[in-house]
C-alpha positions in Angstrom: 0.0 0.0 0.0 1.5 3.1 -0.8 1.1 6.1 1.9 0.9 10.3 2.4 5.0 10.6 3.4 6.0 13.6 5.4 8.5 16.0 4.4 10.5 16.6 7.1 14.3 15.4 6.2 13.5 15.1 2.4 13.9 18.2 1.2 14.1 22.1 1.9 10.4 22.1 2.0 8.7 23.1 5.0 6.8 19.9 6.6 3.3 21.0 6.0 2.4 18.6 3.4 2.0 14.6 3.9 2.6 13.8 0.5 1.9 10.4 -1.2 6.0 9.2 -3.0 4.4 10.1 -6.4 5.9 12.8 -8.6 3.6 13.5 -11.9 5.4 14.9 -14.8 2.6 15.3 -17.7 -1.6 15.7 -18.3 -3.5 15.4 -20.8 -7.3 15.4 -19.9 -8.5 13.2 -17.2 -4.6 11.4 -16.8 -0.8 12.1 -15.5 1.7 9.9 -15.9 4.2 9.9 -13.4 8.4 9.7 -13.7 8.9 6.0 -14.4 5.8 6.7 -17.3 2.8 5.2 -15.0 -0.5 6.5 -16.2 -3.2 7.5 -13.8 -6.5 8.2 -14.0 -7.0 12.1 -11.9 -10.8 12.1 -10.3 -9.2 14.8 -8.0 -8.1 17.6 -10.5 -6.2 19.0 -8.6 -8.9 19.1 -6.0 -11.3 20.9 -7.9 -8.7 23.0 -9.9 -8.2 21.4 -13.4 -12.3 21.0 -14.3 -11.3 20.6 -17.9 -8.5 18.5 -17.1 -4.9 19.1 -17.7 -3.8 20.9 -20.2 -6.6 22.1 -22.2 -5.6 23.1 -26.0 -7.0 25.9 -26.1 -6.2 27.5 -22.1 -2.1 26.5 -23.2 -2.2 28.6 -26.3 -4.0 31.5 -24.7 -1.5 30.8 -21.8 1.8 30.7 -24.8 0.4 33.4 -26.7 0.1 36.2 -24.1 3.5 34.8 -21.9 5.1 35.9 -25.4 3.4 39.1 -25.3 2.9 40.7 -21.7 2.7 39.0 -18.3 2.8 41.3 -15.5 2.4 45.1 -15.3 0.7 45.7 -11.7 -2.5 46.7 -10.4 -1.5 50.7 -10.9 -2.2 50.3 -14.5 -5.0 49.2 -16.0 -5.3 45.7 -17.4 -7.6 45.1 -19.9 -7.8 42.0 -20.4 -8.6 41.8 -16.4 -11.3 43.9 -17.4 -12.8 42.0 -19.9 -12.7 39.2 -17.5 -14.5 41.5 -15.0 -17.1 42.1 -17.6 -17.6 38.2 -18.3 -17.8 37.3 -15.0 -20.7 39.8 -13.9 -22.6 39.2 -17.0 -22.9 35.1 -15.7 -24.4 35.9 -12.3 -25.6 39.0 -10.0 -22.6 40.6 -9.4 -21.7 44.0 -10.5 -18.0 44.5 -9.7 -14.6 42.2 -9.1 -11.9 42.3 -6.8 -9.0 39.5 -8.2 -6.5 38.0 -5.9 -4.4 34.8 -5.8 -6.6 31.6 -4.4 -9.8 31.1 -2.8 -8.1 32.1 0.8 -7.4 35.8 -1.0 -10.6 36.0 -2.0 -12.2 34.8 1.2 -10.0 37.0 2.8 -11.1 39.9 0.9 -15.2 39.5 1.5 -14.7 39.3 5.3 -12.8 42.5 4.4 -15.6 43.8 2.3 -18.3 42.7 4.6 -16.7 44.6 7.9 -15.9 47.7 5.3 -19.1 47.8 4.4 -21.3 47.6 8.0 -18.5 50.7 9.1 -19.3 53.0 6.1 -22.9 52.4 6.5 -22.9 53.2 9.9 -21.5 56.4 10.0 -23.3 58.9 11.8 -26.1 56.6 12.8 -26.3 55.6 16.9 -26.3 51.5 16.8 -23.7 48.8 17.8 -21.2 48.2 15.4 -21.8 45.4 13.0 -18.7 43.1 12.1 -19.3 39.5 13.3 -19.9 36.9 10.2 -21.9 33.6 11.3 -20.0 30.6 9.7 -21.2 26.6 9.1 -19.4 23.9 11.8 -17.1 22.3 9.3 -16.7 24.8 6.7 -13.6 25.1 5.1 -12.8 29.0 4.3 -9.1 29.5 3.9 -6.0 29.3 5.9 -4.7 32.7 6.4 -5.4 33.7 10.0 -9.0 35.5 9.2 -10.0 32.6 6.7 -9.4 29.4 9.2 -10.9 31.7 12.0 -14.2 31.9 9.4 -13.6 27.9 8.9 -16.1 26.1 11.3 -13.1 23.3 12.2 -11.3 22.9 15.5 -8.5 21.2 13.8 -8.0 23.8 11.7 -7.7 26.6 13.9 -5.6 24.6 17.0 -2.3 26.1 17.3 -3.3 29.3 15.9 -4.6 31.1 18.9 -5.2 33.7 19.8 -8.0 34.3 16.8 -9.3 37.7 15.7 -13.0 37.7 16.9 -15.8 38.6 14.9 -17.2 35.0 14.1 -19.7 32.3 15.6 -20.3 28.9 14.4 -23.7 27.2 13.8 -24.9 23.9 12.4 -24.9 23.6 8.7 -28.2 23.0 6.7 -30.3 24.9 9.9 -31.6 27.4 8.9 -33.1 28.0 12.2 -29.9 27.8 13.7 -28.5 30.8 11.8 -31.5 32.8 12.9 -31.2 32.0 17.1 -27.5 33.7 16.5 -27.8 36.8 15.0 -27.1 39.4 17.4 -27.1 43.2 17.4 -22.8 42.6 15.9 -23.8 40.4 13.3 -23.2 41.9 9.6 -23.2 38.6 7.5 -23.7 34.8 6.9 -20.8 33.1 4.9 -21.5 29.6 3.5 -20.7 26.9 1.0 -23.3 26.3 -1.3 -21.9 22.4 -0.9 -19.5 21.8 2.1 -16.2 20.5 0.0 -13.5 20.1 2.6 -15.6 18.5 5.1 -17.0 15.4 2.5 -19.4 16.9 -0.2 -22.2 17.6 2.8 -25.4 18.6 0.3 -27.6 20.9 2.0 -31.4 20.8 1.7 -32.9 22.2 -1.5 -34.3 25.4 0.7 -31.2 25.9 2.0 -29.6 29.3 0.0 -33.3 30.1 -0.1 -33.7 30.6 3.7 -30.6 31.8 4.5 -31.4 34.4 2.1 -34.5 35.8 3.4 -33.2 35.5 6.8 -30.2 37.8 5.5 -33.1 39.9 3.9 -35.2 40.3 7.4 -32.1 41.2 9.3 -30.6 43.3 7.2 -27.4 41.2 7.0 -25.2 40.4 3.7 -25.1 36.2 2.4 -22.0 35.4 1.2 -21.2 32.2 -0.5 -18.1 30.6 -0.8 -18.5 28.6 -4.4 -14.3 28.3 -4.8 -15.0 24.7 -5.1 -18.6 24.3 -6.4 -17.8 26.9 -9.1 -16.8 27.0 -12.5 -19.8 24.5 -13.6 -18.7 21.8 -11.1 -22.5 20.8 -9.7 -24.0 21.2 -13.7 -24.3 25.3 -13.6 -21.3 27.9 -13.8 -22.4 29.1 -10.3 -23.9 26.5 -7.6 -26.3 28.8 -6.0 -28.0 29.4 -9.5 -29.8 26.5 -8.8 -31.1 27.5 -5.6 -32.9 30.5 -7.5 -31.4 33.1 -5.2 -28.9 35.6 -5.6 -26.2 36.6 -2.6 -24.4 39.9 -2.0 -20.9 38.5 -2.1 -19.6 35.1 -3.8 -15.9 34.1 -4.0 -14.3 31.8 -6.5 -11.1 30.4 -7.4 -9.9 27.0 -7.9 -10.8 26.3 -11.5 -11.2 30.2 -12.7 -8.0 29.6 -14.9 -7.7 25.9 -15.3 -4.7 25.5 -13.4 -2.7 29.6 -13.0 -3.4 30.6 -9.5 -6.7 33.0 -9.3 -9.2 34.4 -7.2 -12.0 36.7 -7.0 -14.1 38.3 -5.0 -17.7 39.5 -6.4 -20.2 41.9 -5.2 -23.0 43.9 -5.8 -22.2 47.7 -6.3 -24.2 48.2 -3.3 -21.8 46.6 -1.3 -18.7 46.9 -3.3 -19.0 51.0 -3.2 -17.1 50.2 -0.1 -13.8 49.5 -1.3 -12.2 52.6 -2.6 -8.3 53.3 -3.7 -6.2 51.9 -1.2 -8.6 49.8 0.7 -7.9 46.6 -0.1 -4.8 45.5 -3.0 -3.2 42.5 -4.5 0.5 42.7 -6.5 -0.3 39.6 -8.6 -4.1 40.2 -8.7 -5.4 39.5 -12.4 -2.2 39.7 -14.1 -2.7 39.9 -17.6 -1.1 36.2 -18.1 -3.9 34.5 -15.5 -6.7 36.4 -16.9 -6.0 35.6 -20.4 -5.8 31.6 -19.1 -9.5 32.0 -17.6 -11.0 34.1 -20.6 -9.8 30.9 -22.6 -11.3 28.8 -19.4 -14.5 30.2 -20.1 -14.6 30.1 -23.6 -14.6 26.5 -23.7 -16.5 25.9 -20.5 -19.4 28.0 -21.9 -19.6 28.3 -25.6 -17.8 24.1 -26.4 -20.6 22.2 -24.2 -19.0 21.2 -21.3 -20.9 22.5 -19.2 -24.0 21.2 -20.5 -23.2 17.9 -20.3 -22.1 17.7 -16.4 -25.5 17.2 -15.0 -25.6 13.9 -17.0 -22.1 13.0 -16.4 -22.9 13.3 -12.9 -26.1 11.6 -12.4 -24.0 8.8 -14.0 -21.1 8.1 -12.3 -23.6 8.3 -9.2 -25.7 5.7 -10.5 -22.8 3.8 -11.2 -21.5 4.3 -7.2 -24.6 3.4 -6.0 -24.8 0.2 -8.5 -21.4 -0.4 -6.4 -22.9 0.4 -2.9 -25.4 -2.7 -2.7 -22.3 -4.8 -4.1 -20.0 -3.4 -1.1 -21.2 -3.2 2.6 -18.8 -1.1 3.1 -20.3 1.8 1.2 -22.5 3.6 4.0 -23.7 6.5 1.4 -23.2 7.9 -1.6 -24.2 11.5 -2.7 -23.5 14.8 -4.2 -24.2 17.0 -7.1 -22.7 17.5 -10.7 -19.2 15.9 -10.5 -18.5 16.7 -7.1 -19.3 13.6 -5.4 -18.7 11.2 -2.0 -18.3 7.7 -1.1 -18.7 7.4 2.6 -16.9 4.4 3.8 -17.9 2.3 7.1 -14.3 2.8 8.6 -10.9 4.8 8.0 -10.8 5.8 3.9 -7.0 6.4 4.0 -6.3 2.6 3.5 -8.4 2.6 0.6 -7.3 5.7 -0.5 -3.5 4.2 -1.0 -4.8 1.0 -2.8 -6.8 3.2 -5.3 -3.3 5.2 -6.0 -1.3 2.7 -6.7 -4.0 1.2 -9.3 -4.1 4.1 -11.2 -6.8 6.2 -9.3 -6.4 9.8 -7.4 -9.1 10.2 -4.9 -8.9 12.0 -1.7 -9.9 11.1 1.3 -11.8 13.8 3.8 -13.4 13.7 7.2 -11.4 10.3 7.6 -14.4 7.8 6.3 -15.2 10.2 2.8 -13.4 9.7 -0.6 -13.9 12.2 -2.4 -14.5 12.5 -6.3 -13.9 16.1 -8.1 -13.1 14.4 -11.9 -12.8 17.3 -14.9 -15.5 18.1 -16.3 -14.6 16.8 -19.4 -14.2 13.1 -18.6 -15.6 10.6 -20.2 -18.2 7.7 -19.2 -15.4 5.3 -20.3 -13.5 6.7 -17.8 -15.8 6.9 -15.2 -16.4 3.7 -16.0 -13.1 2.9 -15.1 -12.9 4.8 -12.2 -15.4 2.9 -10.5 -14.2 -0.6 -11.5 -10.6 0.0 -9.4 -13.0 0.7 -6.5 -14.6 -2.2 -6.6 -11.6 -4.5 -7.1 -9.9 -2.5 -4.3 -13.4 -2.8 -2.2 -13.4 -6.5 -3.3 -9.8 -7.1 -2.0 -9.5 -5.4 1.5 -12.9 -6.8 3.0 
């Protein structure tokens, strides 16, 4: 069985990683071949990252042609292609401006700094507690700068890290009701995952976003969602909360924005993004003309070559196909999710699994310790699903 190595002593690296002894050296849609020439199949993407798989033709030339051209200039110019990419993006949803940054941590980072910007310019003047307090889901995943991992509803996450900056409490996930019994006169916002990734693909109620919006509504509060990992057409629409019906007044994204180049971005309506002015809030590497021309190309093909059409079948596949393979397996306690971002739950510890499945060919992950996890690109094909569920089931088949 091959197993997550630490770092320590191996290289310069600091230990923060438990890596599995694989080293990948080339992709090509759903598969990397590693540095003796083994091919695997990726349902991981780079957790979430490469949702048309690696390498996509036309994202590499985009990415060759403008490396040739123009890469970096800095945020105290304009960038125009970062502007078109600001144009795109609020023309698919509600949003009216964009902030970029790095990663989904960036952009988290930079609502909870929108939201507390927001509640202080709004209260000038008037006589009323200060607003600033954001209410978070138990095991959320937000982020690991120091703001982000205090938003992130996980003990494990923040241990070690104390003491936290205030300004968030932690409720239930998929309660509704919960969220209500802890607003207080401090709270300004609710910040949620329209699917909880990190903590096993946990698939709220269909009235979820819906609630939690008119609760936001009645109090006067802000909804933010978190959709860095349910994004970019992973659940079957470009935006996760677009099946919910509702809009929010912030949404952060990254991950898959451009298939593979670090990006964030941080979206809001011009209600709420009036509060930013010059030298509020800044990133160095922000939209660089080199990432946005990768995710201009992302969206291209995402949008206007089918892909995204054709994940809400992908996905109701490969979960008929896991399911077909839970009555077979006893060891299979659930199966669930939405578009291609889906979870096997596991009767005991996943890791052991997890090994097996690398070293036939399939990258899972494992989360929550009994969850592996299944984020294939978009792009993949039923053979390959196909496949990807046959090494479970020999691996299933073998250890019990």
């Amino acid at each position: 069985m091959t197993t997550a190595v630490s770092e320590q002593g191996a290289s310069a690296l600091m230990n923060t990683y438990a890596r599995f002894p694989v080293a990948f050296v080339r992709g090509e849609g759903s598969c990397l071949w590693d540095e003796k020439g083994v091919k695997y199949l990726d349902f991981l993407a780079g957790i979430g990252v490469n949702n048309l798989g690696h390498c996509p033709p036309a994202v590499v030339e985009a990415i060759r042609e403008q490396a040739g051209r123009l890469m970096h200039t800095s945020n105290l110019y304009r960038v125009p292609l970062q502007e078109q990419l600001a144009q795109r993006l609020v023309g698919s949803c509600f949003a009216d401006r964009v902030f970029f940054c790095n990663s989904g941590a960036e952009a988290n980072e930079a609502a909870i700094k929108l939201v507390r910007k927001y509640a202080h310019e709004r209260e000038k003047g008037r006589v009323q507690a200060h607003r600033f307090e954001i209410i978070t889901a138990t095991n959320s995943f937000h982020g690991r700068t120091l703001a982000t991992l205090t938003a992130t509803g996980q003990e494990k996450v923040r241990r070690g890290y104390e003491p936290l900056p205030p300004g968030f409490r932690y409720v239930p996930y998929n309660q509704p009701e919960a969220v209500e019994k802890a607003i207080t006169a401090a709270t300004a916002a609710i910040l949620v995952e329209p699917i909880q990734g990190e903590s096993g693909v946990v698939v709220p109620d269909a009235g979820y976003l819906a609630a939690l919006r008119e609760i936001a509504d009645r109090h006067d509060l802000l909804l933010v969602l978190d959709e860095v990992q349910t994004g970019m057409g992973r659940t079957g629409r470009l935006w996760c909360h677009q099946w919910s019906g509702i809009h929010p007044d912030v949404m952060t994204v990254a991950k898959s924005l451009a298939s593979g180049l670090p990006m964030g971005a941080c979206l809001a309506t011009e209600k709420v993004a009036q509060a930013f002015s010059p030298g509020s809030h800044g990133s160095t590497f922000g939209g660089t003309p080199l990432v946005s021309a990768a995710a201009l190309a992302t969206l291209d093909v995402l949008l206007e070559q089918g892909v995204l059409a054709e994940v809400p079948g992908k996905g109701e596949y490969l979960l008929e196909q896991l399911r077909t393979l839970q009555l077979r397996h006893k060891m299979i306690r659930s199966v669930r999710g939405k578009g291609l971002m889906i979870a096997v739950e596991l009767n005991s510890p996943a890791e052991e699994i997890l090994g097996v499945c690398l070293v036939r060919g399939l990258l899972l992950s494992c989360q929550m310790g009994t969850v592996l996890r299944f984020l294939p690109p978009l792009t993949v094909t039923r053979e390959e699903m196909d496949r990807a569920v046959a090494i479970l089931d020999g691996v299933l088949t073998d250890s019990y």
